[in-house]
N, C-alpha and C positions, 0 to 999 in steps of 0.2 A: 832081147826081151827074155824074161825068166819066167818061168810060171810055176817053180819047186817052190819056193817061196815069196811073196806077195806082201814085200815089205812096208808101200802105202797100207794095204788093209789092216796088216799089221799094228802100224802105225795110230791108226785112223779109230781099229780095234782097243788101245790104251787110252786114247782120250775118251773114248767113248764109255770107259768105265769110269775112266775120271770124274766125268761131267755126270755118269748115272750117279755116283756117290755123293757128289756134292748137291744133284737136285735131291738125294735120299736124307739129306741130313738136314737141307734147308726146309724141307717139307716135315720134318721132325720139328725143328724148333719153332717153327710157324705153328704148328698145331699142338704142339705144349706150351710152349708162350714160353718156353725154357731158352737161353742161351746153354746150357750144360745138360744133357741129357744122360751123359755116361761121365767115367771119369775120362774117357780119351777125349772127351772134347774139348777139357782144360784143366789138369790133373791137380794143378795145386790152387785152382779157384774152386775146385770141388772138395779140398781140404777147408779150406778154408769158411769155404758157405757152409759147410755140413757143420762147425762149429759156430758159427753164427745162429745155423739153425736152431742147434742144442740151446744156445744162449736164450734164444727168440721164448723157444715155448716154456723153458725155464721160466721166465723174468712173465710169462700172460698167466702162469699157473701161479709165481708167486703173488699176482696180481688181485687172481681170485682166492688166495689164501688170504689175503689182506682183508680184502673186502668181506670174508667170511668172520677174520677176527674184531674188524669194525662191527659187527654185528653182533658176536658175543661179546664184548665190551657195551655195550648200548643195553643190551639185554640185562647184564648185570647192574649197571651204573641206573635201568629200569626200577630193576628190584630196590634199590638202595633208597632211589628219589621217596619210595612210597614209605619206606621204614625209617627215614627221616622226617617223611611230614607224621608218622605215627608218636616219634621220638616226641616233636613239635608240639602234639596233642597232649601227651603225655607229662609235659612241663607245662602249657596252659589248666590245666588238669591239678599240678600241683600249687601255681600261683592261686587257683580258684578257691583250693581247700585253706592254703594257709590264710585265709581270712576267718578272723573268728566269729562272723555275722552267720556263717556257718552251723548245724547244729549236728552236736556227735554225740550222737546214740549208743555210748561203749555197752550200758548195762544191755540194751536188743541188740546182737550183730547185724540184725538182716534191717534194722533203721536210721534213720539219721542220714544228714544229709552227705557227711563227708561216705556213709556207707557206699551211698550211692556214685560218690564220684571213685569211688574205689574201687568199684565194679567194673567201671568201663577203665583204667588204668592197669586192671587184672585182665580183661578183655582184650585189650590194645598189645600188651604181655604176650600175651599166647598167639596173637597173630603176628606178630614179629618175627617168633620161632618159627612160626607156621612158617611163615612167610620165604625165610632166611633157607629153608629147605626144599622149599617149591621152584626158584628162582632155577632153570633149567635152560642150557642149548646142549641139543643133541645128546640129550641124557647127561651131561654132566652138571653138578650140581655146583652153580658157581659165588655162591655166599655166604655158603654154612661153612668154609675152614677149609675145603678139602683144596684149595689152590695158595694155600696163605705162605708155601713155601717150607724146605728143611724137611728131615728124619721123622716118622712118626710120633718118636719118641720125643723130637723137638715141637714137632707141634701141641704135641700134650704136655708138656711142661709150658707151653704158652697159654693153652685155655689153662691151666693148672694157678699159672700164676697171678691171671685176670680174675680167677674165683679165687685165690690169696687175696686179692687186692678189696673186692668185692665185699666180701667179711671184714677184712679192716676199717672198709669204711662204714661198715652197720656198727662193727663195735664202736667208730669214735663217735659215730653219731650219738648210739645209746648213753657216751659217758657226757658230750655235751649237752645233751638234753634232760643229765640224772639229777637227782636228787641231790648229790654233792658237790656238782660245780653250779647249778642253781644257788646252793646255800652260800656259796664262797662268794660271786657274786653280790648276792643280795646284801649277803655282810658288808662286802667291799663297799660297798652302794650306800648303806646305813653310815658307815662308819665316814666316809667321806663325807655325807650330807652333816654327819653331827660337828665335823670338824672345819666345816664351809667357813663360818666367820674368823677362825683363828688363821686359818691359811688362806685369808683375802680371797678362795672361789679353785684355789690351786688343790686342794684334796681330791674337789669334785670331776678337773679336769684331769689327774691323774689317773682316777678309779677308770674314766670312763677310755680316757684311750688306753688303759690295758685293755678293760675288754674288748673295744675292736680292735686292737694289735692280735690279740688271741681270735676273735673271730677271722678275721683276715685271716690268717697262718689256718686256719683249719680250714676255711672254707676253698684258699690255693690248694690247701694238702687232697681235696677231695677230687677238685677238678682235675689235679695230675698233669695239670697242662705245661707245668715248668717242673722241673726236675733237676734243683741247682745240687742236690745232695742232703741226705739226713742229716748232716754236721751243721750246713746253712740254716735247716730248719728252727733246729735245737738250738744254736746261737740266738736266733732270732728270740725263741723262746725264753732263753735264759735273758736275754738284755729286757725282754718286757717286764717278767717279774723282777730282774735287780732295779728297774727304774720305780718300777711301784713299791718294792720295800723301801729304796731310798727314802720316798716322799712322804710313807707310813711310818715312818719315823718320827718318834714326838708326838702323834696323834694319842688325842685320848678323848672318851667321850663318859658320859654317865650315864647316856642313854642304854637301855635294855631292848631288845628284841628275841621274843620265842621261839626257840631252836627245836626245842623237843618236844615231841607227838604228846606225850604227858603234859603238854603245857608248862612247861618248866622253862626257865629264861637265863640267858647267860649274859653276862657282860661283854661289852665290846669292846676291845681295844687293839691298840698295834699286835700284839703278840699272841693274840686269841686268833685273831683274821689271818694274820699269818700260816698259822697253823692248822686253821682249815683249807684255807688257799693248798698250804702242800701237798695236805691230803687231796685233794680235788685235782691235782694238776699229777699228781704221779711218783713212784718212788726213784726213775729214772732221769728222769728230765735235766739234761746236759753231758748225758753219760755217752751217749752211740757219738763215735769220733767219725767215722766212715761209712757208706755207703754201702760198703761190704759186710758190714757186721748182721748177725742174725736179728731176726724179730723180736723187739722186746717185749719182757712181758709187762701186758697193760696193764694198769692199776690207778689211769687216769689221763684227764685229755691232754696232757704234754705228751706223753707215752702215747695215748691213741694219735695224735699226730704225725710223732717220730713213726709209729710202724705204719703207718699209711703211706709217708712217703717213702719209707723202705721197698714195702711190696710194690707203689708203683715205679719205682726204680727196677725194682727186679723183673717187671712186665716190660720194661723199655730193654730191659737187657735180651729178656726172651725174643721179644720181638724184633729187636736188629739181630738174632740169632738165626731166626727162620727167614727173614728178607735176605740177610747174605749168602746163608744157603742158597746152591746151585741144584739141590734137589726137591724136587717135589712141583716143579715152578710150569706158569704155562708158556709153550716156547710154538711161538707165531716164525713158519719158515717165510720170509720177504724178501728171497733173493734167488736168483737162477743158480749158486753153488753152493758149497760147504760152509757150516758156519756164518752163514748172512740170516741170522733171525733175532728176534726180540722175544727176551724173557720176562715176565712179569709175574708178579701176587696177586690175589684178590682175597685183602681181608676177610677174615667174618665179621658179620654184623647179626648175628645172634644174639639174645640180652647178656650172657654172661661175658662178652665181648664189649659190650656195651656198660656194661657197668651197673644195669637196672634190672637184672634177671637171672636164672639157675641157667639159663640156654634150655630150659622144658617146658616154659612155659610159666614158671612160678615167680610173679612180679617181687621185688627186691624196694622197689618204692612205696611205702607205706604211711597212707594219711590218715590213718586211724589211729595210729599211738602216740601221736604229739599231734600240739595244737598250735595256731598262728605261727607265730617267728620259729617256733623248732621247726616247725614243715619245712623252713624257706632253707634249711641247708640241703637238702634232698635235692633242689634247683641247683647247686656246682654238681653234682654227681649228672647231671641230665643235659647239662653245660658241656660237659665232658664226654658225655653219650654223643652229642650233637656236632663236636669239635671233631670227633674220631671218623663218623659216620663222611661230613664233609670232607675230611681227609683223606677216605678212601674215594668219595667220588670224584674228587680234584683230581686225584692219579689216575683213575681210571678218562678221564675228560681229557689229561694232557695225553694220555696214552692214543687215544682216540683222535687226537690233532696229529699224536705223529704218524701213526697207518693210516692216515687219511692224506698226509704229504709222503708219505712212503709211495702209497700207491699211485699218487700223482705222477711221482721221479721214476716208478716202475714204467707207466703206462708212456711216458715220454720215450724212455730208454729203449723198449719193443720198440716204437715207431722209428726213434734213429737209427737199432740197427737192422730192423724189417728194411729200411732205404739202404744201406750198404749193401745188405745180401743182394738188395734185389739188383745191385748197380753190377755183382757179380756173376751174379745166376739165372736173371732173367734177360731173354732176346730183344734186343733195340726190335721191332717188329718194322718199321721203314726200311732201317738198314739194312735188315735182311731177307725183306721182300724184293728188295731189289740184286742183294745177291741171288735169290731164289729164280727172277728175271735173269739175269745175267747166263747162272748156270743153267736154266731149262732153256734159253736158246743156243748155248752151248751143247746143251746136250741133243738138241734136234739137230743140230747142223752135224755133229759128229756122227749121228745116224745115217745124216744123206749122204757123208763121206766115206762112210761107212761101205755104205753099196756101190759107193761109183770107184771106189777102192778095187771092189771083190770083182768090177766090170772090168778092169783094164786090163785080165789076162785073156778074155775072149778077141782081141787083136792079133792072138797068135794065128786064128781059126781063120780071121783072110790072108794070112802070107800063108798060110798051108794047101789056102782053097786057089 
């Protein structure tokens, strides 16, 4: 027997740590509900969950980033609903006046009934602007322009080129509602009626569908909704007048109608009517080949139509200038890494955006200075207004379907890999409660072996005694 060294206790000594360590660990993961408490306990499941982790809280914040940008999306597409149904009023407002049952007080401003429908159209005006700058999340101001996309200096050459546009369409209004294409017209009108029986009813059908060939083409040119190019316009224009000189051809009447303030009366004929027509129609009219060419100068509603549809060509150019801009834009992050976000615009809807306003408040629709049928061109510019308005909340509505299925696909993706991590990182709690069993009766037994170890050298003490 030896008693220098005491190699069962020894023995008995190493399990005994063993078995402490393993109840030390099982008793860890039992009460963190962890499978991984350190990296020694699984070094590259602990690689690997720590990335899953990153992933997890990434993908719940881009979650609530979603959710936040659904919110400013609503907010704005808010503001929009209310300055559409304004828009809305605004155009029932002008169908009302262009009735001439109506009565217009020009010589008292502050009378009459179109005064009064004027007033709340001027009203409706300034609360638009109002409006268009009030529309706020988290202080930012999200329908007066400042999100519309591009360079400063891009965005001002876009309101710049909306108030181009703007003006163009007051001056073609003022020419088709003057004095001189009234008179052209009217001639056209006389001279057809005097020639009715000679040309079996074809004078009268001619006169009349120029005129709505030319109302048409002015009143598309206002609304801006199609934009096939100033060359299409102007063709268009040129085939309606060659078809009606064609037909003025041979016309002759004896009839007289009074031209002049003085009461004075001219004859009518092909070549008289002609030549108010030109004047009435422009000293341009077939001249702009392109789109690109400058604004012509007006001198009549051929010309006011050509630069109408110039300037709103050149609004459409502005404007796909500032939407392909990557600066200036709002950029919703919806992803747990680099580069997973959505950029988007938010038009203005200001009146000078709109087509009915300075953007200060000062209405651009005016039912005071013409009466019945001139009113009703003022309805394509409001047409227009309402077309645009729609157009920005349509984007914003499909924007709003997609961060609302973004965050769907987000709140999915945390849940499938919240289950892998956990299939990593978190403790089977059965399975290793029973290992926790196992090793604490391991480990009491190695304690009692422990002592009956350190016992078996006091056997020397009877063979000594």
């Amino acid at each position: 027997m030896r008693i220098q060294n005491n190699v069962p206790a020894l023995n008995a000594h190493r399990y005994y740590g063993i078995n402490q360590a393993g109840v030390t660990k099982s008793i860890a993961k039992l009460s963190s509900g962890y499978r991984i408490n350190s990296a020694a306990d699984d070094a590259a499941g602990l690689a690997i969950s720590e990335k899953m982790r990153a992933q997890i809280r990434g993908l719940t914040m881009a979650s609530k980033n979603t959710q936040d940008g659904i919110s400013l999306i609503q907010t704005a597409e808010g503001g929009m609903q209310e300055i559409d149904n304004m828009v809305q009023r605004i155009r029932e407002l002008v169908v009302y006046a262009s009735n001439d049952t109506q009565d217009q007080a020009t010589a008292i401003a502050s009378e009459g009934d179109r005064r009064k429908i004027q007033d709340e159209i001027d009203a409706l005006t300034k609360e638009i602007d109002s409006m268009a700058n009030r529309v706020e999340f988290n202080q930012k101001k999200l329908v007066s322009g400042d999100f519309v996309g591009g360079t400063d200096t891009q965005r001002q050459a876009y309101a710049a080129a909306a108030k181009n546009l703007n003006t163009a369409r007051q001056i073609a209004i003022d020419y088709a509602t003057g004095d001189s294409w009234s008179k052209a017209v009217a001639d056209i009108k006389t001279l057809a009626e005097a020639n009715t029986e000679k040309t079996n009813g074809a004078s009268v059908t001619a006169a009349n569908k120029f005129v709505t060939d030319v109302e048409e083409l002015f009143g598309n040119a206002l609304k801006g909704t199609t934009m096939p190019g100033v060359a299409q316009y102007t063709e268009k224009m040129v085939a309606a007048v060659s078809l009606l000189s064609a037909t003025m051809t041979g016309w002759t009447t004896t009839a007289y109608t009074p031209t002049g303030t003085d009461g004075s009366v001219t004859a009518l004929n092909a070549a008289t009517v002609s030549a108010t027509l030109a004047s009435a129609l422009g000293t341009n009219t077939g001249t702009i080949a392109t789109p690109t060419a400058s604004p012509v100068t007006v001198s009549g509603v051929a010309d006011a139509i050509s630069n109408v549809v110039l300037r709103a060509w050149q609004l459409e150019e502005a404007k796909s200038t500032v939407e392909n801009s990557s600066v200036g834009k709002l950029y919703f992050q919806v992803g747990a890494n680099a580069a997973q976000g959505i950029e988007t615009s938010i038009g203005s809807v200001d009146t000078n955006m709109l087509g009915i306003g300075d953007g200060y408040g000062k209405s651009l629709i005016d039912v005071m200075e013409t009466t019945g049928k001139q009113t009703t061109y003022q309805l394509s510019i409001l047409d227009s207004a309402l077309t645009y308005v729609t157009s920005e909340r349509s984007k914003l509505g499909a924007l709003q379907n997609r961060l609302e299925y973004t965050q769907s696909s987000l709140d999915i993706s945390t849940e499938n890999l919240t289950n892998a991590e956990s299939r990593i990182r978190d403790v089977d709690m059965a399975k290793e409660m029973t290992q926790f069993t196992k090793m604490n009766i391991l480990f009491q037994a190695s304690t009692a072996m422990l002592a009956q170890a350190n016992a078996l050298p006091q056997g020397v003490l009877q063979m000594l005694g």
